[in-house]
N, C-alpha and C positions, 0 to 999 in steps of 0.2 A: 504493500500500500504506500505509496507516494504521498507523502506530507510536509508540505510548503508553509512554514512560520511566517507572516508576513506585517507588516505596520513593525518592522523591526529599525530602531532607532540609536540602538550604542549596540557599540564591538561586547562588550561584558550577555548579551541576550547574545546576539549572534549567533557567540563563540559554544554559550550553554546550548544553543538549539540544537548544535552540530554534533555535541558529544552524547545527546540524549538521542539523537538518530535522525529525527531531520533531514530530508533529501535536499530542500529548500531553504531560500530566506529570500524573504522579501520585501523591498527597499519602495517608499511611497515617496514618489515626485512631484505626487497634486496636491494642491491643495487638502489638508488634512491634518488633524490635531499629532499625527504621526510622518506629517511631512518629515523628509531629512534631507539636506543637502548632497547634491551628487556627491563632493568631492568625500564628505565625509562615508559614502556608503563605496565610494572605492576606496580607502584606507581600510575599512571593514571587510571587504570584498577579495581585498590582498591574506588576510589573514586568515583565511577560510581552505578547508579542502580545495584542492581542484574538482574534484567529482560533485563537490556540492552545485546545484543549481543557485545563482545568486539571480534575482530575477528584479530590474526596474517596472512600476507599476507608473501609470501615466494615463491621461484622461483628456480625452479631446486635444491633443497637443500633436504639432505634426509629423508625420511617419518621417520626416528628414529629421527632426527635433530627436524622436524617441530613438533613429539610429545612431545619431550622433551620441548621445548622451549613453547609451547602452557601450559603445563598441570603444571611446575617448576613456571609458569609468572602467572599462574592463569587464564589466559585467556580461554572464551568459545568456540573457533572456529579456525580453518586452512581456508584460502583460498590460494588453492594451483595455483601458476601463471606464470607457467613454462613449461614445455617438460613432464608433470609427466603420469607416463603410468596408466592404469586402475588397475594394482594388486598395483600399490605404492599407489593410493589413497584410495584403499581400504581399505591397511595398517593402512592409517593415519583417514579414516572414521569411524574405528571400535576400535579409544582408544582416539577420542576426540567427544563433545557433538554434533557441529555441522560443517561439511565441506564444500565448497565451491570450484568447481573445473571449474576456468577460460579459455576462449577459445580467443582469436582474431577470428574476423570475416575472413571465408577460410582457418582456420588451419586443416592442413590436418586429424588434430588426432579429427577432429568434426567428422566424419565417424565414430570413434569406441565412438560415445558419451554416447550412452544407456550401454556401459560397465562401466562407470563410478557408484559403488554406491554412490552416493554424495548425502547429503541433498539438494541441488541447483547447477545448472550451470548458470553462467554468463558470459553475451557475450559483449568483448569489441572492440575496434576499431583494424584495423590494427596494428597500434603503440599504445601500452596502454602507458598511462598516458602523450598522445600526447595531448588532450583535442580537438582530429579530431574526428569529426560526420562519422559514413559511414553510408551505403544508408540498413535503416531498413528494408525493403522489405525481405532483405537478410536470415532477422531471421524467415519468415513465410515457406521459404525451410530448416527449419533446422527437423531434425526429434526427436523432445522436447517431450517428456510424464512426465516431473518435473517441477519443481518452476525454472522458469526463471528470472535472476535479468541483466537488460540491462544498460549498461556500455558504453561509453567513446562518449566522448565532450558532454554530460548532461549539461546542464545549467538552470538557474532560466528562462531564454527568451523559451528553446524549451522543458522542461520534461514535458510539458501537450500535446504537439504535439506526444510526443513519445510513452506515458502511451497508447494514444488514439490509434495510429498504430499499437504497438506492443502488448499492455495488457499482459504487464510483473508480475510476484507474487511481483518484487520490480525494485527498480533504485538504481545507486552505484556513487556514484561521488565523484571528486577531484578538479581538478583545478576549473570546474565552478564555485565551490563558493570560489576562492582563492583571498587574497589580489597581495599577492606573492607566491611563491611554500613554501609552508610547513606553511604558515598562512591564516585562514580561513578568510574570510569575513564576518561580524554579520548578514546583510543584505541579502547578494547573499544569505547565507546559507537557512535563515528566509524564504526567499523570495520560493526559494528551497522546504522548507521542505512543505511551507502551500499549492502551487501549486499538489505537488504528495499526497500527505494527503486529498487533496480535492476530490478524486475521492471515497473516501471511503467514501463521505457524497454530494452527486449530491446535495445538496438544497444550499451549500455552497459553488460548485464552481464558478457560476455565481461573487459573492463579490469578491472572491478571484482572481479572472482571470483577473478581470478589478484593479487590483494593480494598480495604475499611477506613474511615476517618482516619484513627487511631494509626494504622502505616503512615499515611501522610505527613501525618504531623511529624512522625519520629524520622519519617526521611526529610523534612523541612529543618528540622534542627540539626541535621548531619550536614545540610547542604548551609547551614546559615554560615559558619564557620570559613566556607570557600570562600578566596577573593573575587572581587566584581570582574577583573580581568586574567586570563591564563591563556598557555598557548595549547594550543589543541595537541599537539605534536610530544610538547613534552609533559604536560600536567594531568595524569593519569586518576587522579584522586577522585574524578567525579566518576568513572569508568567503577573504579572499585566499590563506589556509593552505590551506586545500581546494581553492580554484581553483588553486593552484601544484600540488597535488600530485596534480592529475589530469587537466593537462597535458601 
């Protein structure tokens, strides 16, 4: 299961996204209480796996703008989340590695979706980055022949309820695993990642599903102790926190 962390705002989330399993991270260039400067999301972007997906998110802005700013930042990916027509995202599909072109659930431009070439479409809520749930059903009428990644009010409480409905190629979230907007949760995120991760290993999701309160917390006080920043490469600690506590 493909799982993209996005509204992500400092290297210290980033870095945590990637060690808890994370295929993704996802940097907002619109407007948004989680905007964050290019330059800052390629300093972040350097510091990451290569294998990771580092994906610019952008909204009505133009396919010259979004390649520029993708290919200058280093980053692997556009996800386009806006009004964008099918030739613009074509434009921007065919001079960067991987695109991503977002719909709210009943956007009228879901009709013309198979014109979209895009590596994946993802479908969010009405109001993206409302962290409002709408009624999945929705997506079984859509007419999908791609990698579908299911988006908006995802949370560590219901992304096994949705994997199971919807059996999406991945999940995208923001606020579910937020402390506040633009700062992740160590927990939510953890909690998150090992829930959608778990379907790609059924012997494991039994353990994983039955989380209790009471785990969380004692893994939240293991992890309080870790610094805000480490390097992925050599700071192993958070690696053995998850391996201890799934044990």
């Amino acid at each position: 299961m493909f799982v993209k962390i996005c509204g992500t705002t400092n290297e210290s989330d980033a870095l945590l996204a990637v060690a808890l399993g994370a295929d993704a991270v996802g940097f907002v260039f619109a407007p948004s209480p989680r905007q964050i400067a290019p330059q800052i999301a390629r300093d972040i972007a350097r510091r990451l796996p290569p294998e990771i997906l580092t994906i610019g998110v952008f909204r009505d802005q133009s396919p010259q703008h979004v390649v520029e700013t993708v290919n200058s930042m280093g980053l692997r990916g556009a996800q386009l989340h806006g009004h964008e027509s099918p030739g613009e995202a074509r434009w921007v599909a065919e001079r960067v590695p991987f695109t991503i072109k977002a719909f709210s659930i009943g956007d009228h431009l879901l009709a013309k979706v198979d014109e979209y070439p895009v590596n994946a479409i993802l479908i969010d809520s009405h109001t993206p980055g409302s962290g409002n749930v709408f009624d999945w059903s929705l997506v079984e009428q859509l007419p999908l022949d791609r990698r579908l990644i299911l988006a908006g009010g995802l949370t560590p409480e219901n992304v096994a309820e949705a994997i199971e409905r919807v059996n999406p190629w991945g999940v995208d979230v923001v606020s579910g695993v937020e402390s506040v907007p633009g700062k992740k949760d160590p927990i939510r995120m953890r909690y998150f990642i090992n829930n959608a991760k778990a379907f790609e290993d059924e012997d494991d999701w039994d353990e994983l599903s039955d989380l209790a309160t009471g785990d969380l917390d004692a893994l939240a006080h293991d992890l309080a102790d870790e610094p805000d920043v480490f390097d992925w490469e050599e700071d192993s600690t958070i690696d053995a926190v998850v391996e201890d506590d799934l044990a």
